[in-house]
C-alpha positions as CSV (number, residue, x, y, z in Angstrom):
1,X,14.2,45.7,34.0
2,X,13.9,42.7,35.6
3,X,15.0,39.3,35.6
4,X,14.0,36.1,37.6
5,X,15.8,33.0,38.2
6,X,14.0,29.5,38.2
7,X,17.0,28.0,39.3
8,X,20.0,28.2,41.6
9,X,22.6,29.8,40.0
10,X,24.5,31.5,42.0
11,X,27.3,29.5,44.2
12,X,26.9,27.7,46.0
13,X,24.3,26.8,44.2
14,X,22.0,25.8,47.2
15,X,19.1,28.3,47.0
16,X,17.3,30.8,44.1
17,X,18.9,34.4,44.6
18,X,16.9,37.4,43.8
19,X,16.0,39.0,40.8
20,X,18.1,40.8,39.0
21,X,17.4,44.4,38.3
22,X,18.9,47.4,36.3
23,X,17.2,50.4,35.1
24,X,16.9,50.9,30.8
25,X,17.6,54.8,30.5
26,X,16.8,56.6,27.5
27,X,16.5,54.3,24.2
28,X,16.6,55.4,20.9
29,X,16.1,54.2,17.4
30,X,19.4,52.6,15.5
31,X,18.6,55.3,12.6
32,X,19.2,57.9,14.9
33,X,22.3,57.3,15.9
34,X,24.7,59.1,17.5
35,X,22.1,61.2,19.2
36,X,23.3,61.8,22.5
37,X,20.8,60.2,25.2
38,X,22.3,62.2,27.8
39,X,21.8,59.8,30.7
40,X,24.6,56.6,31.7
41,X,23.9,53.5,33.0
42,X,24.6,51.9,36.6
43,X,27.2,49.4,37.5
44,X,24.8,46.1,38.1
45,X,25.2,42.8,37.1
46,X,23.0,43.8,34.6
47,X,24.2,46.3,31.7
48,X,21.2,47.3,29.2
49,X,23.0,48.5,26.0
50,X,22.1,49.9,22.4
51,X,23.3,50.6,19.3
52,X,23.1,54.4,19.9
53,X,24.6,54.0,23.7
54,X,27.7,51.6,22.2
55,X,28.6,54.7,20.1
56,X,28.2,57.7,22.9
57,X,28.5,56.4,26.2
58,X,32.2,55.8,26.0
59,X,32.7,54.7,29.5
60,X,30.7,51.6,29.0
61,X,34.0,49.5,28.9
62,X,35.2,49.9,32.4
63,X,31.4,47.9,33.8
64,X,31.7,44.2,34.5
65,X,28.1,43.2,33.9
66,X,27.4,39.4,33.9
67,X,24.1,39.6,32.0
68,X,24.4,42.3,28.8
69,X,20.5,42.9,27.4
70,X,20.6,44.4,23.6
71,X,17.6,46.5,24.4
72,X,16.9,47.6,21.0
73,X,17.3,43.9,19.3
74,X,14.0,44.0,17.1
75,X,15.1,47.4,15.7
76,X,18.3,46.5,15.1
77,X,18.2,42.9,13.1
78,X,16.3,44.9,10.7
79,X,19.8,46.2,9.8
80,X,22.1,43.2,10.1
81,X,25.5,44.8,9.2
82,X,24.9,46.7,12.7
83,X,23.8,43.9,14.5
84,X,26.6,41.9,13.3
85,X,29.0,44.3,14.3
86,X,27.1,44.9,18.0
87,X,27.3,41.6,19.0
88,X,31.4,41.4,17.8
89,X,31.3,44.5,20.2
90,X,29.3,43.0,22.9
91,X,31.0,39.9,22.6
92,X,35.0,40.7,22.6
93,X,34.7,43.9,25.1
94,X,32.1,41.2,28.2
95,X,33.6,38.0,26.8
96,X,32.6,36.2,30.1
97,X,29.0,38.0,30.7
98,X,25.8,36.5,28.8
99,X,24.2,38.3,25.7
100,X,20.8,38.9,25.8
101,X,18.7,39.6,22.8
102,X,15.1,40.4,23.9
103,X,12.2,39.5,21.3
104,X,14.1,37.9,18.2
105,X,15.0,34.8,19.1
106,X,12.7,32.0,17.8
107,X,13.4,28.2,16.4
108,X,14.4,29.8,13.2
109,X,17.1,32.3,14.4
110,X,18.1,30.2,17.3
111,X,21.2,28.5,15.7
112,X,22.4,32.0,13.7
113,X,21.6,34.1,17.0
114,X,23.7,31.6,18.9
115,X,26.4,31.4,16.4
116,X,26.5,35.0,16.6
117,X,26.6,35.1,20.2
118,X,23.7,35.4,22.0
119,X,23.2,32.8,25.3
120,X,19.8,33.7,26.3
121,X,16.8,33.1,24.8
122,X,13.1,34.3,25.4
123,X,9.7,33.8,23.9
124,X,8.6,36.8,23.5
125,X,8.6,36.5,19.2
126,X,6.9,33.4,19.9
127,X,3.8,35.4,21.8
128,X,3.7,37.5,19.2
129,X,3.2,35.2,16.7
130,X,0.4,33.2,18.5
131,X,-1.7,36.6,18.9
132,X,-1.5,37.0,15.1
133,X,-2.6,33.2,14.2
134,X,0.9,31.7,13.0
135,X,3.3,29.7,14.4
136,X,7.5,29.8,14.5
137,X,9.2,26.5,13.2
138,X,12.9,26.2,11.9
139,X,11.7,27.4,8.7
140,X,9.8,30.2,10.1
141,X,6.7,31.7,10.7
142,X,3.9,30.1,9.1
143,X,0.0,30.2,9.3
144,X,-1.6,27.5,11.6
145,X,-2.4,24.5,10.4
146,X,-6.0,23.2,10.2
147,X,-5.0,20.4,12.9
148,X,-3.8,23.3,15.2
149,X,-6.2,25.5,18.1
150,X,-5.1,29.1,18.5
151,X,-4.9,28.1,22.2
152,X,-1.7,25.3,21.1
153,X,-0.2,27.8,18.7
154,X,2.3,29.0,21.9
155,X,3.0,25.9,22.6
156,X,4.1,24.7,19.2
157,X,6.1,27.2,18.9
158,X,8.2,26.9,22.5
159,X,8.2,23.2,21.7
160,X,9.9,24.1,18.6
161,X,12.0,26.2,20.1
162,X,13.2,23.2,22.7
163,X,13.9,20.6,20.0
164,X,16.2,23.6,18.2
165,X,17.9,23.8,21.4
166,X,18.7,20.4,21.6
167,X,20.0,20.6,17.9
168,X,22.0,23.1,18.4
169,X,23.9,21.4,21.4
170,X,24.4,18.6,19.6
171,X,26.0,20.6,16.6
172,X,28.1,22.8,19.3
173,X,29.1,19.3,20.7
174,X,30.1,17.8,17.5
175,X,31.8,20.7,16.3
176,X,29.0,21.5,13.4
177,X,27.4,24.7,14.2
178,X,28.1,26.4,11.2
179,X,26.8,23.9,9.0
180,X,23.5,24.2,11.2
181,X,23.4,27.8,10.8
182,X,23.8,27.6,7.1
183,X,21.0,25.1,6.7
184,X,18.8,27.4,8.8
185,X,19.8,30.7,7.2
186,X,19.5,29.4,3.8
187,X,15.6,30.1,4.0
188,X,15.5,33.7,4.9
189,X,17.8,36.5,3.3
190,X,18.2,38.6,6.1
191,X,19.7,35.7,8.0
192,X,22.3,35.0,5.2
193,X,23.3,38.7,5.3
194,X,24.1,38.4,8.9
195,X,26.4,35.3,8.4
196,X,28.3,37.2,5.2
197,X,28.8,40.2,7.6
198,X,30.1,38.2,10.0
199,X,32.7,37.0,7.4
200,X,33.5,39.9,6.4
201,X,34.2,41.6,10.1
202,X,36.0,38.8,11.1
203,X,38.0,38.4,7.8
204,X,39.2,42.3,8.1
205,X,39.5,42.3,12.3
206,X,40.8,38.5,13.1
207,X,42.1,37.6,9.8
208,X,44.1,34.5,11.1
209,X,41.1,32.9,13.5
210,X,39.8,29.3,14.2
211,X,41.7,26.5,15.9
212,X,45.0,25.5,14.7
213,X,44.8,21.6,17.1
214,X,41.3,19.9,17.3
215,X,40.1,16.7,19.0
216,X,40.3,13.5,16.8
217,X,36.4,13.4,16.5
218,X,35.9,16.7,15.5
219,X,34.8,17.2,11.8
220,X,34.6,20.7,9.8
221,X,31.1,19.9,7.7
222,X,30.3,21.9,4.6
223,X,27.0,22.5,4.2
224,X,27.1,25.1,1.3
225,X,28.4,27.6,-1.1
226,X,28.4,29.8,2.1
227,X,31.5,27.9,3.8
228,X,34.1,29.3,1.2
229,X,33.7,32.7,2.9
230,X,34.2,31.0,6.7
231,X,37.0,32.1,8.6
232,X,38.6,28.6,8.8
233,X,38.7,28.4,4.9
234,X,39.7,31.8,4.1
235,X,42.4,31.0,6.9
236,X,43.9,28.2,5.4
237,X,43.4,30.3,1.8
238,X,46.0,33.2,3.4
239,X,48.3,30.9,4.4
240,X,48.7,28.5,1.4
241,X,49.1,31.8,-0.7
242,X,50.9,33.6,1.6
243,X,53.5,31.7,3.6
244,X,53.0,28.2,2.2
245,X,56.6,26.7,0.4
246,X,57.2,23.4,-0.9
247,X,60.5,21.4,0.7
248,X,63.6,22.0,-0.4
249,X,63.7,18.7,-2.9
250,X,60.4,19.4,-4.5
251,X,60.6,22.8,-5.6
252,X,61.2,21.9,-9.5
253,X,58.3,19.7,-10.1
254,X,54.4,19.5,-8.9
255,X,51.9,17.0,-9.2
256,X,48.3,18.0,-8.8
257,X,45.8,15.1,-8.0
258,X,42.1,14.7,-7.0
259,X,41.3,14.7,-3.0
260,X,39.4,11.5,-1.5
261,X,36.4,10.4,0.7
262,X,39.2,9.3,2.5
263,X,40.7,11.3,5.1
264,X,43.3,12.0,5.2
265,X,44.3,11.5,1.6
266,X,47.1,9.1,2.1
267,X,44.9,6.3,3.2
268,X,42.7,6.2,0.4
269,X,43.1,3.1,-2.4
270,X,42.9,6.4,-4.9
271,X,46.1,7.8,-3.6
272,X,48.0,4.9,-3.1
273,X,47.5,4.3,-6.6
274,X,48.9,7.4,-7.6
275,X,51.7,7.1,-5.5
276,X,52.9,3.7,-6.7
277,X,53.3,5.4,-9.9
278,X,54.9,8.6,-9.1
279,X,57.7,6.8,-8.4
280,X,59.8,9.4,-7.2
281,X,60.0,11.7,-3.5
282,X,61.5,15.1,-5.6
283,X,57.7,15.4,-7.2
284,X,56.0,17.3,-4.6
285,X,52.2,16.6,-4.4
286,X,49.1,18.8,-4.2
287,X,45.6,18.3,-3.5
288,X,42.6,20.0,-5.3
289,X,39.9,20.0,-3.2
290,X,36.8,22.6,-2.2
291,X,36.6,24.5,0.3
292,X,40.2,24.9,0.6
293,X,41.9,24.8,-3.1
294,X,45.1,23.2,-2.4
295,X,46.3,20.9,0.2
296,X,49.8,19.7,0.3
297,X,50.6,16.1,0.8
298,X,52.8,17.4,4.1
299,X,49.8,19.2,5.6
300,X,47.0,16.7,4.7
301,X,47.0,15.6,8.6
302,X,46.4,19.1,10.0
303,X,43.1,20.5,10.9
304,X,41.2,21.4,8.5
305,X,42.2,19.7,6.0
306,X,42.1,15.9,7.4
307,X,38.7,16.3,9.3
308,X,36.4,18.1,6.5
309,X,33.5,15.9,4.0
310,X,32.7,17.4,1.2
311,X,30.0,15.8,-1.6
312,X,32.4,14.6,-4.2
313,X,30.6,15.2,-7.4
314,X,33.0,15.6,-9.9
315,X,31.5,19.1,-10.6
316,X,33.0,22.2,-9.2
317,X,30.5,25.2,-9.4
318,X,31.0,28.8,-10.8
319,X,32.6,30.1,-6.9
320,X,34.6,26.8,-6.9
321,X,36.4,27.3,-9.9
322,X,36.9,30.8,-9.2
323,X,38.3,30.0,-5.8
324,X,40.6,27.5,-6.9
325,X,42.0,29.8,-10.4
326,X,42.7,32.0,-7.7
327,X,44.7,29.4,-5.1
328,X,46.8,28.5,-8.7
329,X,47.2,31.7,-9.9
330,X,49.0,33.0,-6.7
331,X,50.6,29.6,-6.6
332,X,52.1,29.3,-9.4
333,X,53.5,33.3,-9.4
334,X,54.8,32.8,-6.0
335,X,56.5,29.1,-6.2
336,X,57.4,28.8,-10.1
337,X,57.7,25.1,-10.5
338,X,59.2,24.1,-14.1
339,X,56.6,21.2,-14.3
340,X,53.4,20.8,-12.8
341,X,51.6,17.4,-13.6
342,X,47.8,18.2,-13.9
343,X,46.0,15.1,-12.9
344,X,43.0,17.1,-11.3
345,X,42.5,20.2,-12.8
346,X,38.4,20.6,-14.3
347,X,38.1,20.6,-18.0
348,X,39.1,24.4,-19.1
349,X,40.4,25.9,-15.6
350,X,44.3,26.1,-16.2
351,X,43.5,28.5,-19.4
352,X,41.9,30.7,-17.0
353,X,44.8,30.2,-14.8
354,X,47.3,31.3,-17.5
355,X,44.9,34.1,-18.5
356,X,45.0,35.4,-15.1
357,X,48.9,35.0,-14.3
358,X,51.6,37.3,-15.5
359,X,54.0,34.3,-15.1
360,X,54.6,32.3,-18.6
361,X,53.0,29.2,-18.6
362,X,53.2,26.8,-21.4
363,X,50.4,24.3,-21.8
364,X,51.7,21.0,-22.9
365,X,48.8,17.6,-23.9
366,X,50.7,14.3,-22.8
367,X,50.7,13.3,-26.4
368,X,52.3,16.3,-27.5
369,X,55.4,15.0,-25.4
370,X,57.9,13.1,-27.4
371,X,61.1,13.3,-25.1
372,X,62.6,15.5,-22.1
373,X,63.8,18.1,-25.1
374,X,59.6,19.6,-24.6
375,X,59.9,20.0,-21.2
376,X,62.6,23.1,-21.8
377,X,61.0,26.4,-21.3
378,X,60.8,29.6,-19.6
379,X,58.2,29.9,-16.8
380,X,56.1,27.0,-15.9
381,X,55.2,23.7,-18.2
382,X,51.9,22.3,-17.8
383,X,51.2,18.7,-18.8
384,X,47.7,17.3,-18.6
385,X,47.1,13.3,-18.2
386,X,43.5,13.6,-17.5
387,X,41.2,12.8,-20.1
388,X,38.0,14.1,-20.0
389,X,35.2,12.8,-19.0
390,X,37.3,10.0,-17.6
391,X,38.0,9.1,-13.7
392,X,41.3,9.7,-12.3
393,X,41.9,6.7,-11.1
394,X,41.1,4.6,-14.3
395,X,43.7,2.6,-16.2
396,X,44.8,4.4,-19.2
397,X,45.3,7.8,-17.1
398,X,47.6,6.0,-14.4
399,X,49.1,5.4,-17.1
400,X,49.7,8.7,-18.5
401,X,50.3,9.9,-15.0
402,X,53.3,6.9,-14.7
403,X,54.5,8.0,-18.6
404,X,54.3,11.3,-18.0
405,X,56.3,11.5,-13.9
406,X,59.3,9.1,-15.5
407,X,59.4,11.7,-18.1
408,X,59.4,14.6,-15.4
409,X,62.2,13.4,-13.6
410,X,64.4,12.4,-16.5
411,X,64.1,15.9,-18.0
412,X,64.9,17.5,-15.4
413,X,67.5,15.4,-14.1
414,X,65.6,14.8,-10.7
415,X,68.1,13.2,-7.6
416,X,66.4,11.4,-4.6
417,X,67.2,13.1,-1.2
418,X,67.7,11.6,1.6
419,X,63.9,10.0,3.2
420,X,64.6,11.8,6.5
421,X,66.0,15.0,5.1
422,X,62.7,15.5,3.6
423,X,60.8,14.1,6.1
424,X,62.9,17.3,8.1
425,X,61.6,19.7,5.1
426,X,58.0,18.4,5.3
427,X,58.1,18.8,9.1
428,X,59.2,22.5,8.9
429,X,56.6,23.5,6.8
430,X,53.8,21.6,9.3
431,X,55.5,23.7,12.0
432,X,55.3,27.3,9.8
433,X,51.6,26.1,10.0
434,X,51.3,25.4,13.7
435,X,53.7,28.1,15.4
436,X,54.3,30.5,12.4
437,X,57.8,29.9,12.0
438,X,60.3,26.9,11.6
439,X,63.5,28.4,13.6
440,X,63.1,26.4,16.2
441,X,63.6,23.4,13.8
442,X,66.9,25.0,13.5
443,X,69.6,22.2,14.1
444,X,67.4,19.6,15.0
445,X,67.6,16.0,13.4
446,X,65.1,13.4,13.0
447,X,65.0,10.1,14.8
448,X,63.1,6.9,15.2
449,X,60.7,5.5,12.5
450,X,58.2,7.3,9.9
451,X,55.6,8.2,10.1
452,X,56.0,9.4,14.0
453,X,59.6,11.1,14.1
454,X,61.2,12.1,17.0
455,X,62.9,15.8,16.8
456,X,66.3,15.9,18.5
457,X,68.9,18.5,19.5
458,X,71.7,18.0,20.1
459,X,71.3,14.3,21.1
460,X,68.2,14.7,23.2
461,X,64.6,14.3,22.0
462,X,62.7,17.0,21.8
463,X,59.7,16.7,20.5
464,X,57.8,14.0,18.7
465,X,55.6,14.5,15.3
466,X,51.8,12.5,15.9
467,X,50.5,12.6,12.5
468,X,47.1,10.9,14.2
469,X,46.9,14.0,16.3
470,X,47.6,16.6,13.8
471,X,50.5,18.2,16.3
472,X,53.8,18.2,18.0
473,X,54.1,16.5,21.2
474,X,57.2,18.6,23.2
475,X,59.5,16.7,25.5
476,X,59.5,18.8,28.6
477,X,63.5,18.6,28.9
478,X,63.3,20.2,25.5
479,X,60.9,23.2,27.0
480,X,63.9,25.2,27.9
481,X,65.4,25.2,24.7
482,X,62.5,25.7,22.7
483,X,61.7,29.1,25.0
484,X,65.1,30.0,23.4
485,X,63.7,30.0,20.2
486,X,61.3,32.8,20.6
487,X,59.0,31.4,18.2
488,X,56.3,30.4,20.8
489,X,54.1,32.9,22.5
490,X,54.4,33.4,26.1
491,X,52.0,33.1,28.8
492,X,52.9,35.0,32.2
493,X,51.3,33.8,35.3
494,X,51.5,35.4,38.6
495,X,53.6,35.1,41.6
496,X,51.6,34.0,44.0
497,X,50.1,30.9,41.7
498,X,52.4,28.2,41.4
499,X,52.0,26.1,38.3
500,X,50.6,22.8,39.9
501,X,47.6,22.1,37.6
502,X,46.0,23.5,34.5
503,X,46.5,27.6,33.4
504,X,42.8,29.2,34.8
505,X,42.1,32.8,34.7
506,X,42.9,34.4,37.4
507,X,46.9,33.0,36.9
508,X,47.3,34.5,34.2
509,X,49.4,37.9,34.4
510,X,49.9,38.8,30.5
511,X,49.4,37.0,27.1
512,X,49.1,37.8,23.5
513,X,45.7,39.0,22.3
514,X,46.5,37.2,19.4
515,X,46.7,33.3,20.5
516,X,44.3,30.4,18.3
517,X,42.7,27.7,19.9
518,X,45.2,24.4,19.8
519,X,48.4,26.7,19.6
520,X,51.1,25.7,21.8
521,X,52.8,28.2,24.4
522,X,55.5,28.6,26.3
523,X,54.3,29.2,30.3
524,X,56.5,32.2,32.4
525,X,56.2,32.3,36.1
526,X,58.9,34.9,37.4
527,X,60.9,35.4,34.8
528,X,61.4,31.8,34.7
529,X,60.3,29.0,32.1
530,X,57.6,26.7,34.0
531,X,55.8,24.7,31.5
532,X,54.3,24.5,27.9
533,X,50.5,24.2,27.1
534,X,47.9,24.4,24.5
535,X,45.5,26.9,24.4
536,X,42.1,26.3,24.9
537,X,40.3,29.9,24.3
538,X,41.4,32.6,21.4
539,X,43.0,35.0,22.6
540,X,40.6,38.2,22.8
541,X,38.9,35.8,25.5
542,X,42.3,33.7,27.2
543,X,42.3,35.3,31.1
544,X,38.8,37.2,30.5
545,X,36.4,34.1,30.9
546,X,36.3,31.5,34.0
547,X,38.0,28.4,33.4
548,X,41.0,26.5,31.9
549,X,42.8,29.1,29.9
550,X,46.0,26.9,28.8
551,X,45.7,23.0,29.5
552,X,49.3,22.2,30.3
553,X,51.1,19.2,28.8
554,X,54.7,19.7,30.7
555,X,56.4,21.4,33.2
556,X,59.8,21.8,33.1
557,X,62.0,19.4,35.3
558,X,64.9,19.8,37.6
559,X,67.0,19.1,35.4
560,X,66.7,20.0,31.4
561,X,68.3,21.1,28.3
């Protein structure tokens, strides 16, 4: 094998360097796997793999290729659970080298292949294709068109493939890949089969994945039924059901309501007419949405939730409803609020709630509620002020919703809390979010003004809350203290790289295989605290791939807490 360069790519980038070459060995069908194929490939830059060699050559790991060439590629998207899990293979073990996928790429599997993975791209498909009459467009192959020479049929077809190119870099820039690769995939079933494995891998091996901190502009678009199965959903569907608990002053009573075009929520003219009639802080208040089920008001800023657009139709489909009977179900067992407020809900979905819940839950019409006496039950009361058929937001149900809260809070003898008390609550729960765990909230106090608090301990400012931002801004005299805490994952750099700049590759010592884009981490240098950062790879690739690892936001002064 063989491969050219057109272009100087090799520092210092002043002249072509020769090809690249690296001998195939023995290849063998994916069906006849694990046959032995009793010959091992060379150290190179290039490293030719297959499905058979991934599973018998077990020495593979210890090469450090920069180009990796799937040799048997056309075999083996005929089966796309093993190509799915190949390239997870390929891609976690050489997360720095290229990925090669000779003969399948074309302006119909560019985006999925690049989603997936792969950086190269050939023509090879595209050859083919012309030989037999047809050309390869981003809905695939077709037969040539009466306007269309055989001689041009190649060149349609690369042209295709170099507008698809563009596309795709736009969508990588903009943060909209998979909503690309859904569009594309949606017209040929092997392709959705590859994306649904790939859900399914990565929902059993990296089951808390995706970024946790994004950049303002970035947007999580939903394309199709296809995005409830994404990582980033089913992400935010673990934690909600899993780790997820209201503050302190709003564990008694719930208030579900409608999301908004508006994001986030708060800022709609929707919700701030449902807030002027709530009347009350102790009512805690959840979002029904799709993709993600539930959003509480506290962690409406926080990606995904305030950078997502979603067609608001008013109509949830068969997967949405079961999706969301699912979010409530687990809700409801695990909070067990005596009053949730239904001013979302679809016609129909809290019976199947109740249905599929062990906990008691007693549904309760708004006119059926004469006085706080109705509100006295075991288990969980449910009271409807939607009509249906009827917008949320009209007239008559405010109303209900304004009846039906002064109600709530009278029957169960609701008291207001002090604003920053909660505010401290709400804040604890965005931090479970962000750092898995709240301790280091642990005797801290807020100062300054809402909606951008200042965390103190012990007198001195730690931290600042930038609801805009989605995150945590830390004080670097506070970095000390929050090291303490052992809630933030450490990053240990070596000796002989002091931290002057940002974290890069070769500083980096030992980390977690288990960090997320956008979390924040404590930076070690000799045993001593040096600095805090955000990371800016995952974790099976942070100190594996060139470039900034951990963008530093402080370093730890002289003097500090």
């Amino acid at each position: 094998m063989e491969i050219a360069m057109r272009a100087p790519l090799d520092p210092p980038f002043e002249e072509i360097s020769p090809p690249l070459r690296a001998f195939l060995g023995r290849t063998l069908p994916p069906s006849m796997s694990p046959a032995v194929l009793g010959d091992n490939v060379e150290e190179g830059r290039i490293l030719p793999v297959s499905w058979t060699r991934l599973h018998t050559e077990s020495n593979l790991g210890s090469h450090s290729p920069e180009i990796i060439v799937i040799v048997d590629a056309p075999q083996l998207v005929l089966h796309p659970a093993r190509f799915v899990r190949a390239m997870l293979t390929i891609r976690e073990t050489w997360p720095s080298a290229l990925i090669h996928a000779p003969g399948v790429s074309g302006a119909d599997t560019m985006a999925l292949l690049t989603f997936l993975g792969v950086d190269l791209h050939d023509t090879a498909r595209c050859r083919v294709s012309a030989v037999s009459g047809s050309v390869i467009d981003s809905f695939g192959p077709r037969k040539c068109q009466s306007d269309e020479s055989l001689e041009e049929l190649l060149s349609i077809s690369v042209q295709a493939m170099l507008a698809e190119a563009r596309t795709i870099r736009a969508a990588l820039a903009r943060g909209g890949m998979r909503a690309l690769v859904e569009s594309r995939a949606s017209s040929s079933p092997r392709a959705m089969e590859m994306l649904r494995f790939r859900d399914e891998a990565l929902a059993v091996s990296h089951p808390s994945s995706g970024p946790l901190v994004v950049r303002s502009g970035r947007r999580f678009e939903v394309a199709g039924g296809e995005v409830l199965h994404s990582p980033t959903v089913r992400d935010w569907h673990m934690f909600i059901d899993t780790c997820w608990k209201p503050p302190a002053q709003q564990t008694r009573a719930m208030v579900l309501l409608p999301c908004s075009a508006t994001k986030p929520y708060t800022r709609s003219p929707s919700h701030a007419a449902f807030r002027r009639r709530l009347h009350h802080p102790s009512i805690h208040e959840m979002m029904v949405t799709s993709p993600f089920g539930l959003v509480p008001r506290e962690l409406e800023m926080l990606w995904p939730a305030a950078h997502y657009e979603v067609p608001v139709s008013g109509r949830w489909s068969y997967d949405e409803r079961e999706m969301l009977c699912e979010r409530l179900a687990l809700l409801i067992e695990r909070v067990q609020p005596e009053v949730i407020i239904d001013h979302a809900l679809p016609d129909g979905l809290i019976e199947q709630v109740k249905r599929r819940t062990k906990h008691d839950i007693h549904l309760l019409e708004c006119t059926e509620l004469s006085g706080t006496d109705d509100l006295v039950s075991k288990g969980t009361t449910v009271i409807r002020t939607l009509r249906s058929d009827s917008s949320p937001t009209a007239e008559t149900n405010l109303e209900l919703l304004e009846k039906v809260g002064l109600c709530v809070i009278d029957g169960l003898n609701l008291k207001r809390s002090s604003g920053r008390e909660l505010a401290l609550e709400q804040l604890r729960s965005v931090a479970r979010r962000l750092h898995g765990s709240d301790a280091w909230l642990d005797h801290c106090s807020l100062s300054g003004r809402p909606p951008q608090w200042r965390v103190c301990f012990q007198g001195h400012e730690v931290a600042e809350w930038l609801p805009n931002r989605g995150r945590f801004a830390f004080r670097a005299n506070g970095i000390p203290f929050l090291g303490q805490t052992n809630v933030f994952p450490l990053v240990e750099l070596t000796g002989d790289h002091p931290l002057r700049g940002d974290v890069f590759a070769r500083m980096i010592l030992d980390t977690p295989n288990n960090l997320r884009e956008g979390q924040d981490v404590i930076i070690v240098s000799d045993g001593k605290v040096v600095g805090m950062g955000r990371v800016v790879s995952p974790g099976w690739e942070c100190g594996r791939t060139p470039g900034v690892q951990v963008k530093v936001t402080r370093r730890v002064p002289s003097t500090s807490l």
